[in-house]
C-alpha positions in Angstrom: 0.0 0.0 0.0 1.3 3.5 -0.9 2.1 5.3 2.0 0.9 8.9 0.5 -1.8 10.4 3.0 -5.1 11.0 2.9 -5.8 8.4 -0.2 -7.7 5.5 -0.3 -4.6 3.1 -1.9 -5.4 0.4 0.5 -6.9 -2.0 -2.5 -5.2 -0.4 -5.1 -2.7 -2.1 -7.6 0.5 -1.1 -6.5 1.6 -1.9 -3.4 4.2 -0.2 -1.5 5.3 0.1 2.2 2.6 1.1 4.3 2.5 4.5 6.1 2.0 5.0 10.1 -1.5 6.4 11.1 -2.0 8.6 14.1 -5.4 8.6 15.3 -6.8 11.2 17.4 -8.7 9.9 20.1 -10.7 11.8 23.2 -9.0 14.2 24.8 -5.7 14.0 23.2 -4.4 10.7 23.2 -3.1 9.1 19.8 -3.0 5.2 18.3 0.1 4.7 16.3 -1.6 2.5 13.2 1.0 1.2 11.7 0.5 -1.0 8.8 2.6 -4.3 8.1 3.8 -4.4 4.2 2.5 -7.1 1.6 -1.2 -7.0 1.8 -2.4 -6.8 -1.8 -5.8 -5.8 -3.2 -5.6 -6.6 -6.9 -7.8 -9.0 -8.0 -11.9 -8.9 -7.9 -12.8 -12.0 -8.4 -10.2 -13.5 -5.8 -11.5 -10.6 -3.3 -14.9 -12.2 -3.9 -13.7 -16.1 -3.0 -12.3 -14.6 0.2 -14.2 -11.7 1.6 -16.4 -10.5 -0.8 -19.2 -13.3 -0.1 -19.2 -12.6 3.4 -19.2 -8.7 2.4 -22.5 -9.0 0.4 -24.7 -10.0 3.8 -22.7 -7.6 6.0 -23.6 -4.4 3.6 -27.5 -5.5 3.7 -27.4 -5.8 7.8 -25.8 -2.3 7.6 -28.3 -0.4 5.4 -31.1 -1.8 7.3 -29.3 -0.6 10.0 -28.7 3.1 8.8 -32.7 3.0 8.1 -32.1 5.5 5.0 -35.0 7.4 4.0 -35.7 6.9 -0.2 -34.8 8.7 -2.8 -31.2 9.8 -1.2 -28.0 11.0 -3.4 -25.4 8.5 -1.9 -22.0 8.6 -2.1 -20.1 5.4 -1.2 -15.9 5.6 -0.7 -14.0 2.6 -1.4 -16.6 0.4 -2.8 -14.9 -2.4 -4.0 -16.7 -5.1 -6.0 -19.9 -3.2 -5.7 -21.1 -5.4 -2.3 -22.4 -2.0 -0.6 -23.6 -0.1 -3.8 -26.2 -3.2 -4.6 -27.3 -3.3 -1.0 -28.4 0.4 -1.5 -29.9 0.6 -4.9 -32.2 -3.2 -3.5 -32.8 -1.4 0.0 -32.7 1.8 0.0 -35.1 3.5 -3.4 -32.1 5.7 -3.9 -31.9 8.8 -6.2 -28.6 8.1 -7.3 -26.0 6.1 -6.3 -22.2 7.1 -6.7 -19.3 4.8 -6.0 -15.8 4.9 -6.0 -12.5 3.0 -5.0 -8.6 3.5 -6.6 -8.8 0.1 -7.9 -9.5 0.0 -11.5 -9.9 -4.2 -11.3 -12.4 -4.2 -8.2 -14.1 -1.0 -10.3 -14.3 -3.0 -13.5 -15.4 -5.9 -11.5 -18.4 -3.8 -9.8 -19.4 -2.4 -13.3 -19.9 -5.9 -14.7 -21.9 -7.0 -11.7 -24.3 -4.5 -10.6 -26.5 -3.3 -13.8 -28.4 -0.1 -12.3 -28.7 3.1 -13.7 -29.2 4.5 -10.7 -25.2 3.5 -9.6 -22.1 4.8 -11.2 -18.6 4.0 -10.8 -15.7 5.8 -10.5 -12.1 5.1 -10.3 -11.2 7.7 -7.3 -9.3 7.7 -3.8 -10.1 9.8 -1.0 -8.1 12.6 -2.3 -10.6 13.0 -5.5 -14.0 12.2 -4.2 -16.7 13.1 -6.8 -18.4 16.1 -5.6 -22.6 16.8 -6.3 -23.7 20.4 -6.5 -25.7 20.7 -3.2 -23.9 18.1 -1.8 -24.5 14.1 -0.7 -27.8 12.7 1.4 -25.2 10.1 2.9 -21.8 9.0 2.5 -20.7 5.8 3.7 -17.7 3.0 3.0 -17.8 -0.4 3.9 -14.6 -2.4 5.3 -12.2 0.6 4.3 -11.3 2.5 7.0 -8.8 0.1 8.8 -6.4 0.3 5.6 -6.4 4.2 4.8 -3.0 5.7 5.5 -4.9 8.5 7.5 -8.4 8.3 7.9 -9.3 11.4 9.6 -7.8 13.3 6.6 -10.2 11.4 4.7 -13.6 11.5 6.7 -12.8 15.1 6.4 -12.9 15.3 2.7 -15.7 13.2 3.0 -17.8 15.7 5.3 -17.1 18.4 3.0 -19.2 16.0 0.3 -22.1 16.0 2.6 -25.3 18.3 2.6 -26.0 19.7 5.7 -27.7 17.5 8.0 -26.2 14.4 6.0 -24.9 11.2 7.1 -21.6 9.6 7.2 -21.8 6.0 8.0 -19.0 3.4 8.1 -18.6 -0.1 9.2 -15.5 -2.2 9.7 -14.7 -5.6 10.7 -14.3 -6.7 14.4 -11.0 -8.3 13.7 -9.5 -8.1 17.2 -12.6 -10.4 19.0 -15.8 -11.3 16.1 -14.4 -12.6 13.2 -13.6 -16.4 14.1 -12.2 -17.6 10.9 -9.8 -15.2 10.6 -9.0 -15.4 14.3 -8.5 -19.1 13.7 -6.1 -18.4 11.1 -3.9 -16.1 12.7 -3.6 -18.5 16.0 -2.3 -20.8 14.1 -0.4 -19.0 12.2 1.3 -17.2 14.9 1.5 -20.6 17.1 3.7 -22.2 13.9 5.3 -18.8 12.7 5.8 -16.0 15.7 6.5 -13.5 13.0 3.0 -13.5 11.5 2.1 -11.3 14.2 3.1 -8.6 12.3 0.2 -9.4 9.8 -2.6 -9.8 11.8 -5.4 -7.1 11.3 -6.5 -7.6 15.0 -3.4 -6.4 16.1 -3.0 -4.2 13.8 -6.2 -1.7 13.3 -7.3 0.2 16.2 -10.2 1.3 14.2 -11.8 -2.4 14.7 -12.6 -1.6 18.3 -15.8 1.1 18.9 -14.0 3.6 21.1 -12.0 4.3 18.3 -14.2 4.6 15.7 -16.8 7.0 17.6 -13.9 9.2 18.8 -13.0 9.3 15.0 -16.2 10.3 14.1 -16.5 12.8 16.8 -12.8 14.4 16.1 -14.3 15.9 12.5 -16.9 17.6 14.0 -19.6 15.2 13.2 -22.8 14.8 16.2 -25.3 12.1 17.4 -22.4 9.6 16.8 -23.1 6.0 17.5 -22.0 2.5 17.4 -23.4 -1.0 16.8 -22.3 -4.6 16.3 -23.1 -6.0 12.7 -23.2 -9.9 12.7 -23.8 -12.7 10.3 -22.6 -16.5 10.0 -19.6 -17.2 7.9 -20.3 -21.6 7.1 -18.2 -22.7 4.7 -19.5 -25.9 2.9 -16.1 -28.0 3.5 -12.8 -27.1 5.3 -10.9 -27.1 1.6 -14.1 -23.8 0.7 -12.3 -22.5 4.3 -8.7 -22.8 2.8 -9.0 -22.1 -0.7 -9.2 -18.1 -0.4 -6.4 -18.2 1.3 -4.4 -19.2 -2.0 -5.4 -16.8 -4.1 -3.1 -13.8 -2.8 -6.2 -10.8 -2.7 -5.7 -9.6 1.4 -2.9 -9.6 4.5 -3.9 -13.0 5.6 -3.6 -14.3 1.4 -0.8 -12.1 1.6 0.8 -13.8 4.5 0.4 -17.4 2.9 1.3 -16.6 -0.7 4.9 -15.7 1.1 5.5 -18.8 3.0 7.4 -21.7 1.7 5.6 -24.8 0.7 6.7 -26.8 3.9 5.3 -24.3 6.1 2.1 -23.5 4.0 1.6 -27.2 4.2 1.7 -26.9 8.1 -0.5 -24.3 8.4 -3.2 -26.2 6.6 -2.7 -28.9 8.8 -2.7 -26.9 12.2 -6.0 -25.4 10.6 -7.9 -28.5 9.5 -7.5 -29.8 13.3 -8.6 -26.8 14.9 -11.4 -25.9 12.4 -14.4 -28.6 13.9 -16.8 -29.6 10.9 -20.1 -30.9 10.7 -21.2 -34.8 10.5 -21.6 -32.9 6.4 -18.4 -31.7 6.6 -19.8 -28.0 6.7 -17.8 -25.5 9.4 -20.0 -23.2 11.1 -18.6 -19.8 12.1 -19.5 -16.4 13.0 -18.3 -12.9 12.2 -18.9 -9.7 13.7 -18.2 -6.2 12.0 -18.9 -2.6 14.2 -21.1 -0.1 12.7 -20.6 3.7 13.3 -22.7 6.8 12.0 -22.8 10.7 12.8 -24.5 13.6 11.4 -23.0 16.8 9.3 -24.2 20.0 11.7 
């Protein structure tokens, strides 16, 4: 990821060093957020094998919790493959529908996949948001904020893209504590490997814990901020649907195995199969939690 601040070059195809984050939190207390190198973000349809599926039921939960009222000008940062930008145009009777994210394959992929003239989508980071004369009903981003070198910069520029009295809505993973695959993952992977630490969102991203996303929100200026927990069931259909994402190189944890050795790639595997417990079907049942966080332009 491109360490250049206030841009959204978290999914984007090149992919640099990270930068180091500071985020403000009450009073005047700081997180250092900084970002192991690696992850990569290139490739839609591998996105889609390994997070995009479970993306798809996580956006609807989070429209229906936003309760939008219809016929809205949206504005969504860092869309993706288009998981948030078809949960609005089946939930919400939106006006319009603009969408944007740095990477031109997860754009392209979007595009292909959502048919609605109501949505558009744009190839822009957080330093070139598309602006609407009278500004946007609600902005929101889905599963973004975690891997911006400087999100405050960019809720900023995203409140100056609001109406007055609009919405800015975000959501993020609970990787520290609600997501169990990846949890799994990285136990094992830091039980076999100690340096795999390094990689592992939970320890990584402040931004997954709610203190620090409503002090975030608060920090631009924005009121009636609140949290919620967002969570749906991850079941994968056999332990080999569990593993397979993790070949295909799109994410840090992908990222994490596409660098190790065959040996120890093979071990992890094996430490994951034993811990994972399946089904008399074979089916692993699982449970992820994301937290939810809104607050309204004065």
């Amino acid at each position: 990821m491109s360490a250049h601040r206030a841009t959204l070059r978290g999914r984007s195809a090149a992919v640099g060093l990270y930068g180091t984050v500071q985020v403000l939190l009450g009073g005047h207390e700081s997180i250092d957020m900084t970002n192991a190198s690696g992850d990569k973000w290139v490739a839609g349809d591998a996105y889609e094998a390994y997070m995009g599926r479970w993306s798809r039921p996580l956006a609807r939960a989070f429209v229906e919790w936003l309760h939008p009222k219809p016929a809205a000008h949206w504005l969504e940062v860092g869309c993706g493959t288009g998981a948030l930008a078809s949960a609005i145009c089946d939930l919400c009777e939106p006006a319009s529908v603009v969408a944007c994210d740095p990477s031109e394959p997860f754009i392209e992929h979007a595009r292909k996949n959502l048919s609605d003239g109501r949505a558009s989508f744009v190839v822009a980071g957080a330093e070139a948001l598309p602006r609407r004369d009278g500004g946007f009903d609600a902005v929101v981003s889905g599963l973004v904020l975690n891997f911006l070198p400087d999100p405050g910069e960019a809720l900023a520029s995203v409140r100056e893209r609001l109406r007055p009295g609009g919405t800015v809505a975000s959501y993020v993973w609970d990787y520290a504590e609600g997501m169990e695959f990846l949890r799994f993952f990285w136990e094992e992977a830091v039980a076999s490997d100690p340096r795999a630490a390094a990689h592992d969102e939970g320890r990584r991203f402040p931004l997954c814990r709610t203190p620090a996303l409503a002090s975030l929100f608060r920090a631009i200026g924005l009121a009636q901020v609140e949290t919620a927990p967002l969570e749906i069931p991850t079941d994968f259909v056999t332990f080999e649907d569990y593993w397979t994402p993790f070949l295909r190189g799109t994410g840090p944890a992908p990222s994490y195995v596409a660098a190790l050795d065959p040996p120890s790639r093979e071990l992890l595997r094996e430490r994951l199969r034993r811990r994972l417990h399946a089904g008399s079907d074979g089916r692993i049942q699982l449970r992820a939690r994301a937290w939810a966080v809104r607050g309204v332009s004065n």
